[in-house]
C-alpha positions in Angstrom: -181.9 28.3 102.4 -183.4 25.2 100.2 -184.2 25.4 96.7 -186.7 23.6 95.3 -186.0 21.7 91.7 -189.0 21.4 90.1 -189.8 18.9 87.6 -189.4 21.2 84.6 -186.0 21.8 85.7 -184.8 18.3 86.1 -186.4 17.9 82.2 -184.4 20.7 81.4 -181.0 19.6 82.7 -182.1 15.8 81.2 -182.3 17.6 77.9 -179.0 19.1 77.9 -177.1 16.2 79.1 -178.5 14.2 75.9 -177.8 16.7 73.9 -174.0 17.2 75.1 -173.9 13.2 74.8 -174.9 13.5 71.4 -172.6 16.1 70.5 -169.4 14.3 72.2 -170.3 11.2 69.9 -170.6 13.1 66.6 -166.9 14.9 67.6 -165.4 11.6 68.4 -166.7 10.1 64.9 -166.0 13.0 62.8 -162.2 13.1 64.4 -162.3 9.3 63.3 -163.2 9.4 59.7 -160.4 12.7 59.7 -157.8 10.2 61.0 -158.9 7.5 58.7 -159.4 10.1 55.8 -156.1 11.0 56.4 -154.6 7.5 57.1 -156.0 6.6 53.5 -154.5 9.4 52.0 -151.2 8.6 52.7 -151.4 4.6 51.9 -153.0 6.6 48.4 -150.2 8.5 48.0 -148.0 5.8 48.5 -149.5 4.3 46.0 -149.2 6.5 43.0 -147.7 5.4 40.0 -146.1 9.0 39.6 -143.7 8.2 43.1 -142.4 5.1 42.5 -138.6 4.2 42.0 -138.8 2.3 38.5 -135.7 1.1 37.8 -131.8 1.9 38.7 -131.4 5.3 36.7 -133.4 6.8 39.2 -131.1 6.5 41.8 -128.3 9.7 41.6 -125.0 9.0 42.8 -122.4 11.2 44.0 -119.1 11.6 45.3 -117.9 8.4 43.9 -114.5 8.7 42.0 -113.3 5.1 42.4 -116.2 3.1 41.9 -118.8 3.9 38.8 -122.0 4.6 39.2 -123.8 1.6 38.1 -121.3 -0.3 40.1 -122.7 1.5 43.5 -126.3 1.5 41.6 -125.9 -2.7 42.2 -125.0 -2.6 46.3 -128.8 -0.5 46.9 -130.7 -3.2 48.8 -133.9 -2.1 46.3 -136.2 -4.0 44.4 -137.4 -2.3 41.4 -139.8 -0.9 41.2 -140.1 0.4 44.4 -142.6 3.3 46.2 -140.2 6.3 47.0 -142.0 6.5 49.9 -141.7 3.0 51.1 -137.7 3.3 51.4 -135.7 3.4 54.0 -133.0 5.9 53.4 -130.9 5.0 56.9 -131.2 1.6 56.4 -130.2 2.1 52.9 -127.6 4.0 53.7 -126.5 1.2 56.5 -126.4 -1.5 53.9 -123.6 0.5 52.0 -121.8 1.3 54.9 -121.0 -2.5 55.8 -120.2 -2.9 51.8 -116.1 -2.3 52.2 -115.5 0.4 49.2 -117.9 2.9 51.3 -117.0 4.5 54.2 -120.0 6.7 54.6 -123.7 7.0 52.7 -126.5 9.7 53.4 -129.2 8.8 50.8 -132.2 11.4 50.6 -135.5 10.8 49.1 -136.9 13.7 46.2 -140.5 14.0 44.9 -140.4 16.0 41.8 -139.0 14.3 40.0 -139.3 11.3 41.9 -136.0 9.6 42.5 -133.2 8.9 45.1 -129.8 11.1 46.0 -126.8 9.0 47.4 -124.1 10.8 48.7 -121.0 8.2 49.1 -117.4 8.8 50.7 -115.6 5.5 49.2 -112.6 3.8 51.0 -109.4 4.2 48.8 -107.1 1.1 48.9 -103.5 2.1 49.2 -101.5 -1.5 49.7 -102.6 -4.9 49.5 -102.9 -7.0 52.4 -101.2 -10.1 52.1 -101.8 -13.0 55.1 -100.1 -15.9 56.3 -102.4 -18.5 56.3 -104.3 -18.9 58.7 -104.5 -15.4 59.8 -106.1 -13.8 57.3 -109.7 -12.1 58.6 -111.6 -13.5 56.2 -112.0 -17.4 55.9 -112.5 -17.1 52.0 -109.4 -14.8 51.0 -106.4 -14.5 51.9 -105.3 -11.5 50.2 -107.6 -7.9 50.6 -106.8 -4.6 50.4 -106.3 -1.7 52.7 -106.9 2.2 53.4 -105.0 4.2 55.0 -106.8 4.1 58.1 -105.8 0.7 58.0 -109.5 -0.9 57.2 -109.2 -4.3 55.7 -111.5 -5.0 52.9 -111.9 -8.6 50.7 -110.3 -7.3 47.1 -113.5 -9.4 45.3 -115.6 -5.7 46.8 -113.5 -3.6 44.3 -112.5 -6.6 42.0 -115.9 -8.0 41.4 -117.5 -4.3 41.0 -115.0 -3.2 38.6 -112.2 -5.9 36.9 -110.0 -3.3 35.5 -109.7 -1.3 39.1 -105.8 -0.6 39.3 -104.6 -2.8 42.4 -102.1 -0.3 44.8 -98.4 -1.3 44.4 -98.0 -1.4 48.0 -97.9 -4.9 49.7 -97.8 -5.4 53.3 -97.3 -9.1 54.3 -98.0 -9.8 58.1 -100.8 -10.8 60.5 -103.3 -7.7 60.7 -102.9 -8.0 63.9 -99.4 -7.0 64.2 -99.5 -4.1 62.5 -103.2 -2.5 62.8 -102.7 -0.4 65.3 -99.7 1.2 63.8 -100.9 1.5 60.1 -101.7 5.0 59.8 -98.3 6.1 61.1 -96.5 3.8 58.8 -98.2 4.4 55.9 -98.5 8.2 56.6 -95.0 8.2 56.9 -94.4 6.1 53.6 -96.5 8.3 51.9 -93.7 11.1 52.6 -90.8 9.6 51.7 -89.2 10.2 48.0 -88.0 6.6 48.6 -89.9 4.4 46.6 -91.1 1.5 48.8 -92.8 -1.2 47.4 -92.8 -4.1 49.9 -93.4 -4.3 53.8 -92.5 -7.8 55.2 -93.9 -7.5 58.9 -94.2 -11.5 59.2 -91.3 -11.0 61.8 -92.2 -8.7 64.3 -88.2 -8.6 65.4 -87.2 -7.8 61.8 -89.5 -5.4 60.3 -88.3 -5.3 56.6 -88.7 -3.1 53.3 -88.4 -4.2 49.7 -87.3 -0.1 48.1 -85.7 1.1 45.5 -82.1 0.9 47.2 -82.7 -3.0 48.3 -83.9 -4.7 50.7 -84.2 -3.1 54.2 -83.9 -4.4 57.8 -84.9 -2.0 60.6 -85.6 -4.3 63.6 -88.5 -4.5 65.5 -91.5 -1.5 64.9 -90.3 1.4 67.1 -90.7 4.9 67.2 -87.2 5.3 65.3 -89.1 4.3 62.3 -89.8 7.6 61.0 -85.8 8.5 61.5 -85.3 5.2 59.9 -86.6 6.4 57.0 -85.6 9.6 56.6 -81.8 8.1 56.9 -83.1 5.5 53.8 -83.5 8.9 52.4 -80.2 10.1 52.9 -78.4 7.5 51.4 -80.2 7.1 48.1 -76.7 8.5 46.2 -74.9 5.1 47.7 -75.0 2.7 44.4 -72.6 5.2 43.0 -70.3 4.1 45.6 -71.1 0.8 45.8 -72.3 -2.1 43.2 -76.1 -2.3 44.6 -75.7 -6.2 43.3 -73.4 -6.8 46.2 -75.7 -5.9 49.1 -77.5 -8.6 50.4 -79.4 -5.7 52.5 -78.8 -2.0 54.3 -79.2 -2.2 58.4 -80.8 0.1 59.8 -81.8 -0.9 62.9 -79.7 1.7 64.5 -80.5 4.8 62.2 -77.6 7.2 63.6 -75.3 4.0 62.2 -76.5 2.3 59.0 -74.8 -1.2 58.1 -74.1 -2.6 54.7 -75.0 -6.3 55.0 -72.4 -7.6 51.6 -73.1 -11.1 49.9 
């Protein structure tokens, strides 16, 4: 069966075409000026006087009990004053990360009142690194410091930040090189000891030797003896009341189950 469309109806449909036209067009440009309504609003708010990072004291530190607070205030990468909401916190908290005194930093961003929350874990330094030259990591020091996860640092990062910052007594002369990768066992096992050891010469990596309170030590080449090694150090610490600790050039102990007495 046909059905006839008369011209009335083809008016009618006309009519309501236009009209759904016209109302697509008016939803498409009131969704616009929402988005730019609400595209303005933030750059507004970005812009008020009352969210802005004035100057340094806005900035809270914590977990710092090394370094001071104004000394971590001067590593922020900011430029004062500053829109709080024009920081980056992660790239903040990159920035202090490659700094050497900080191991970790989560910085957070607060509104009322506007200002910034650092949370830092700093690097402690438990022996100075002393290089050879020419094989220190740095081109412009020679001497740094170290944690005891065996991360080398420049000592200007503590030094400049803080000129009174008490240096370890713990020296460790050697190539990095030689002795990263075993770090944290030495020093760990160091630690431990009720020997006092103030020196470790590991510019010969045959002769592996330790300035202590009995002397000077010789224990060979690094080995997995050298926790024993030290254990037997501490085992003989009754021996200058036996014998005149000016007469020993050095102890042996490159065999632990058989110390030597090097004599001058």
């Amino acid at each position: 069966m046909i059905t006839s469309v008369t011209q009335a109806d083809l008016a009618t449909r006309r009519q309501h075409l236009r009209k759904s036209r016209r109302i697509k067009i008016v939803q498409t440009i009131w969704r616009s000026a929402v988005v730019s309504g609400i595209a303005g609003g933030v750059v507004w708010v970005t812009t008020l006087p009352g969210w802005v990072i004035r100057q340094s004291e806005q900035v809270a530190i914590a977990g710092n009990q090394f370094l001071s607070t104004q000394a971590i205030r001067s590593l922020l990468p900011i430029d004062y004053p500053q829109s709080l909401f024009r920081l980056e916190p992660y790239n903040i908290a990159n920035t202090l990360e490659a700094k050497g005194p900080i191991a970790a930093a989560r910085v957070n961003r607060q509104l009322f009142p506007p200002r910034l929350t650092v949370q830092v874990t700093e690097r402690h330094p438990v022996a100075v690194a002393i290089a050879p030259a020419g094989h220190h990591p740095s081109q412009n020091a020679s001497v740094g410091l170290l944690d005891d996860q065996g991360v080398w640092m420049p000592q200007e990062s503590y030094t400049a930040l803080n000129q009174s910052f008490p240096l370890p007594t713990l020296k460790i002369v050697g190539k990095p090189d030689t002795y990263r990768s075993h770090w944290r066992e030495v020093y760990q096992i160091i630690h431990r000891s009720p020997i006092q050891i103030t020196s470790i010469d590991w510019q010969d990596t045959n002769n592996l030797k330790l300035d202590t309170e009995l002397g000077v030590i010789h224990l060979g080449p690094y080995s997995p003896k050298f926790e024993q090694q030290i254990k037997t150090l501490d085992q003989m610490r009754q021996l200058s009341e036996r014998v005149n600790p000016a007469q020993i050039a050095y102890i042996d102990l490159k065999n632990p189950a058989a110390p030597m007495l090097q004599l001058r």
